[in-house]
C-alpha positions as CSV (number, residue, x, y, z in Angstrom):
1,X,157.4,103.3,97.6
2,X,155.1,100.9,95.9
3,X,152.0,100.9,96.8
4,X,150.4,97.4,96.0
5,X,146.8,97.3,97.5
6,X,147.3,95.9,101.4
7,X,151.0,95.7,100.6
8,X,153.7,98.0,100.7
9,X,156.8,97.6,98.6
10,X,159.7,100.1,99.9
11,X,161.9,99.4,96.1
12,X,165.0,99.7,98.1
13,X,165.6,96.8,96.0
14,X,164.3,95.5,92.3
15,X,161.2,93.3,92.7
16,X,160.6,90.0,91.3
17,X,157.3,89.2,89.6
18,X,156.8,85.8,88.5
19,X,154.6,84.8,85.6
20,X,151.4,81.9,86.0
21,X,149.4,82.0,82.8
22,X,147.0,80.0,83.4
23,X,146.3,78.7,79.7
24,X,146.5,75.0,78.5
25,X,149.8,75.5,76.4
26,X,151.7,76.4,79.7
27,X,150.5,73.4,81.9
28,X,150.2,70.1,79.4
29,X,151.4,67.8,82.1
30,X,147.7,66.0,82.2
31,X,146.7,67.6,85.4
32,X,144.4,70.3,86.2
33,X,144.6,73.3,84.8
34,X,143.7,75.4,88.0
35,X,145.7,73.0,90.6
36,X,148.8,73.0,88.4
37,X,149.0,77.0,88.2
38,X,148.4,77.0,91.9
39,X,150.7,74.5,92.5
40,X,153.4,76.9,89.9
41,X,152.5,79.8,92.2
42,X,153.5,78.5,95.3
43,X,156.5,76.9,93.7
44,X,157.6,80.3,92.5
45,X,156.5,81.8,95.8
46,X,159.3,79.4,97.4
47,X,161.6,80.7,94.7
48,X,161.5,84.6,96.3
49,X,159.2,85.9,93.9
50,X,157.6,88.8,95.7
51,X,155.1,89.0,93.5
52,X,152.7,86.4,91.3
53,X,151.1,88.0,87.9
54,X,148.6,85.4,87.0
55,X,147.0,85.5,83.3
56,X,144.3,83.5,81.8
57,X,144.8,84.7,77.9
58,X,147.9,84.9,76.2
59,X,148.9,88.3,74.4
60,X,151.5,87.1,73.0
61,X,152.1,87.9,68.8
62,X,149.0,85.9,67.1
63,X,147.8,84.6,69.9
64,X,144.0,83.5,69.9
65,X,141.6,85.4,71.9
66,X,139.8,83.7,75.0
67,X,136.1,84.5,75.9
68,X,135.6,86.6,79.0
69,X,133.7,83.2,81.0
70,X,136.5,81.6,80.0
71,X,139.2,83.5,80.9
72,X,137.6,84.1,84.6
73,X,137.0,80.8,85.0
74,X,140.9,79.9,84.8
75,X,142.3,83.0,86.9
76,X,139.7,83.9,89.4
77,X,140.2,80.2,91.4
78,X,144.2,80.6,91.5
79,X,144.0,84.0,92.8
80,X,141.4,82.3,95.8
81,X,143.8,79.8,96.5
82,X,146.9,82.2,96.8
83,X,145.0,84.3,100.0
84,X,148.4,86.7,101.7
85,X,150.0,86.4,98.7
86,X,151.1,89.5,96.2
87,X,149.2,88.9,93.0
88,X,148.5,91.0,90.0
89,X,145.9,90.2,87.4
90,X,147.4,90.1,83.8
91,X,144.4,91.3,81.7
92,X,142.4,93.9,79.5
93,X,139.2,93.2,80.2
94,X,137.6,95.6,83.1
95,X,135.4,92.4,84.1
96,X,138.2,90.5,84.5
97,X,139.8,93.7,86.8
98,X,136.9,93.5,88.5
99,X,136.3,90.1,89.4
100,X,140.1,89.7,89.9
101,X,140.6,92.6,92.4
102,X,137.2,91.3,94.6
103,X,139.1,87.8,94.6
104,X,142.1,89.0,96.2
105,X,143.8,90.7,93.3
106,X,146.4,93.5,94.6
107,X,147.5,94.7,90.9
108,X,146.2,95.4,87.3
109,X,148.7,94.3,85.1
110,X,146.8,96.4,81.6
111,X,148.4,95.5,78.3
112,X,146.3,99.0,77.3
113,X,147.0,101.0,80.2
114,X,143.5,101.8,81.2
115,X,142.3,102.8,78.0
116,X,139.2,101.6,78.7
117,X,136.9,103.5,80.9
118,X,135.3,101.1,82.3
119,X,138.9,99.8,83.6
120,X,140.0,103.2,84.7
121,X,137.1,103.1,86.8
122,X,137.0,99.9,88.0
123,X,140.8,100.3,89.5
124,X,140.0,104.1,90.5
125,X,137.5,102.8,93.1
126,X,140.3,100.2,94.5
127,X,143.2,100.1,96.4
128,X,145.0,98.4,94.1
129,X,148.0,99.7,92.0
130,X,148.1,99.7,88.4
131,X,151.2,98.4,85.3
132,X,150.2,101.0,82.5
133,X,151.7,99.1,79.5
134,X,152.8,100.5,75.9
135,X,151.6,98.5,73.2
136,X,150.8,99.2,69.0
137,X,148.3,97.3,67.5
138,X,146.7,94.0,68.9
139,X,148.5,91.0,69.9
140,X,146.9,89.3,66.6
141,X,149.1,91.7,64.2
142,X,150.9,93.6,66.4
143,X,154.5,92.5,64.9
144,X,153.3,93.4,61.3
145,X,155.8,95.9,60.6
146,X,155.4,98.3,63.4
147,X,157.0,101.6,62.6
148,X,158.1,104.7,64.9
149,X,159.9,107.7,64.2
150,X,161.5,107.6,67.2
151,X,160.3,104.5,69.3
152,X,162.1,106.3,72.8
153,X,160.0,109.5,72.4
154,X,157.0,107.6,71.2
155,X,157.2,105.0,73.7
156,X,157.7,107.8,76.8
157,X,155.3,110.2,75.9
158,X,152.4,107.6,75.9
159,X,153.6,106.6,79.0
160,X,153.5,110.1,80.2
161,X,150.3,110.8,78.9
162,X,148.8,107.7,80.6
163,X,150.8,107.9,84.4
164,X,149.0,111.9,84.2
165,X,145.5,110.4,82.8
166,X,145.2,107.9,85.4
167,X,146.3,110.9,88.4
168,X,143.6,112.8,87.0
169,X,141.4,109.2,87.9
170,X,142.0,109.7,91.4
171,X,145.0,106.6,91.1
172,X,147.8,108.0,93.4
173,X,151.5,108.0,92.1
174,X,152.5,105.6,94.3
175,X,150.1,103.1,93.0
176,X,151.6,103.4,89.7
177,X,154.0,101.4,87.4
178,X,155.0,101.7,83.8
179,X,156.1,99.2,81.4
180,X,157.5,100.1,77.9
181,X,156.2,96.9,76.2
182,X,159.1,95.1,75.0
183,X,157.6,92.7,72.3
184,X,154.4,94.4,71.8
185,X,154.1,96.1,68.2
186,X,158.2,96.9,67.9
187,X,161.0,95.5,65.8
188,X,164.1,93.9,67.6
189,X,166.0,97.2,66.9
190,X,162.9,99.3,68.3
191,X,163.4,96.6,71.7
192,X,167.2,96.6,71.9
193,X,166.6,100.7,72.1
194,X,164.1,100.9,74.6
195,X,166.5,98.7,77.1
196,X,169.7,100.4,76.4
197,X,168.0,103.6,77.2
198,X,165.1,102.2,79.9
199,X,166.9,104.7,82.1
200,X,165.0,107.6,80.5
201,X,161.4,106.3,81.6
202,X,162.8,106.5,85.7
203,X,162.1,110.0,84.9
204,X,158.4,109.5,84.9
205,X,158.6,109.0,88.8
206,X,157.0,105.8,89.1
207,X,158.6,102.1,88.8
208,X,159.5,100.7,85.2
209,X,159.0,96.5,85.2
210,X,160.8,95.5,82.4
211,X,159.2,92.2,80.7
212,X,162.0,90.3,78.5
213,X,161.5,86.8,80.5
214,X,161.9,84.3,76.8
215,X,160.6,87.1,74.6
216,X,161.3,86.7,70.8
217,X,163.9,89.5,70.9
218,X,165.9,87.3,73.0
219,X,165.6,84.1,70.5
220,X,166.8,85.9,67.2
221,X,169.6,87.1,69.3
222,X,170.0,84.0,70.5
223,X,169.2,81.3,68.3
224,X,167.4,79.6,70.6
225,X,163.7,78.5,71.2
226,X,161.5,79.4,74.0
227,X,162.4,76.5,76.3
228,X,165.6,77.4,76.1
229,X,166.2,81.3,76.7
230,X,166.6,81.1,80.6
231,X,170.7,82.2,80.5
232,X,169.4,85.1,78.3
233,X,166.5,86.0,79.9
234,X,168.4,86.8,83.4
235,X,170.9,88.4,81.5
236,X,168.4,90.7,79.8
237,X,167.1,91.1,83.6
238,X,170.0,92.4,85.1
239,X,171.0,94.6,82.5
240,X,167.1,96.3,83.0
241,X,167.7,96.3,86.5
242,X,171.0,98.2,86.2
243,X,169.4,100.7,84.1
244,X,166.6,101.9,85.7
245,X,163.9,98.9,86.1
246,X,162.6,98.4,89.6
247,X,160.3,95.3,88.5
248,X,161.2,92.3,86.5
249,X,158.6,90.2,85.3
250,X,159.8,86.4,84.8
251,X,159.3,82.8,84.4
252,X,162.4,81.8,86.1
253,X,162.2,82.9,89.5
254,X,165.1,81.2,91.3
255,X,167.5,81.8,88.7
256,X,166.7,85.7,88.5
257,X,166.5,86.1,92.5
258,X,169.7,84.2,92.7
259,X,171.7,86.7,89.9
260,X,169.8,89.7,91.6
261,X,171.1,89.2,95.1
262,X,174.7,89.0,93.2
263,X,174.2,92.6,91.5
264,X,172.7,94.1,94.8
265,X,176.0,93.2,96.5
266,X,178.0,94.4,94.5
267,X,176.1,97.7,94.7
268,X,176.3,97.7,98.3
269,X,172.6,96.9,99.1
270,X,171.6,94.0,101.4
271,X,169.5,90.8,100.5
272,X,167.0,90.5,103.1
């Protein structure tokens, strides 16, 4: 059992979170910024995403920092527009968390896993649940050589060490998910290791999301650009899916559902 602020998410089957960043780069079709993500959300909403992580600051490698007035005055509009709806807040920045979560936010989706404590105690006072995300470096050098000795062990044991911080908090178990960070300070080898053995962080006790949606990983295995990473970005679902994740994050919604309700047959589950 998930449990996402007013919502309640029973994980008898994986969950499908779909992505709105909310940045120019991701809606150039001349409209408004704010309209067009809202317009994406409900589009993805249609799609059978059960739940909408909405970003205003990309963390992708070398990406540009946003200012904080900047960055709430692209999410904290979307989130008002989508009331009843699922929606986690993509962000490091405990003002941010907080404006989000008075808006309507039911998640905080933390790149640094409450690191901060100012966020721990912003999402300590809430309802909401909590993504605890592991990450080396910041997004501006993060893929500078990253090195581990053993990126499994590394990778679990901050994990660990963050789901048994946050308990301390007060944030209940079943308000919290894990993400090993696919893309964020490791190698493709360090990537392709954490999903062949994602299996290993179930044993955490909370939900693994497993974020490969038209990573990098999946273009140098690939070949192929951004735009153009949708067959192997529902592959890489699945395969997270069938070992361990309960939670995939994607762009392509439809597409993903579609494969998932495929898999859940065959593993005798229903699709309702």
């Amino acid at each position: 059992m998930l449990s996402f602020g007013s919502f309640q998410f029973d994980l008898s089957r994986p969950l499908v979170m779909g992505i709105v960043n909310v940045t120019p780069d991701s809606f150039s079709d001349g409209g408004r910024l704010g309209q067009s993500a809202i317009d994406h959300a409900h589009q993805l909403i249609a799609e059978g995403a059960d739940i909408i992580d909405i970003g205003g600051e990309s963390t992708r490698p070398g990406a540009i920092p946003v200012s904080l007035e900047e960055e709430l005055s692209r999410v904290i509009p979307v989130i008002e527009a989508l009331p009843g709806v699922p929606i986690s807040i993509d962000t490091f920045k405990p003002e941010v968390m907080r404006a989000a979560i008075l808006a309507g936010a039911q998640m905080v989706n933390d790149i640094d896993a409450l690191q901060d404590p100012l966020a721990m105690q912003i999402v300590a006072a809430s309802n909401v649940a909590v993504c605890l995300m592991h990450k080396r470096g910041a997004p501006q050098t993060m893929q500078v050589q990253p090195e581990y000795a053993d990126v499994l062990a590394e990778v679990n044991m901050f994990l660990r060490d963050r789901v048994a911080a946050v308990q301390a908090a007060g944030i209940a178990q079943d308000r919290i998910v894990v993400d090993p960070g696919f893309g964020f300070g490791k190698t493709l080898a360090h990537n392709l290791a954490l999903l062949r053995e994602l299996h290993h962080f179930t044993d955490l006790g909370v939900p693994v999301l497993a974020g490969l949606s038209r990573k990098s990983m999946l273009g140098a295995l690939t070949g192929q650009d951004a735009s153009n990473r949708m067959p192997a970005s529902i592959a890489a679902a699945i395969i997270a899916v069938q070992r361990g994740a309960a939670i995939v994050r994607v762009h392509d919604v439809r597409a993903t559902v579609d494969a998932l309700k495929i898999l859940n047959a065959i593993n005798g589950g229903c699709n309702e």
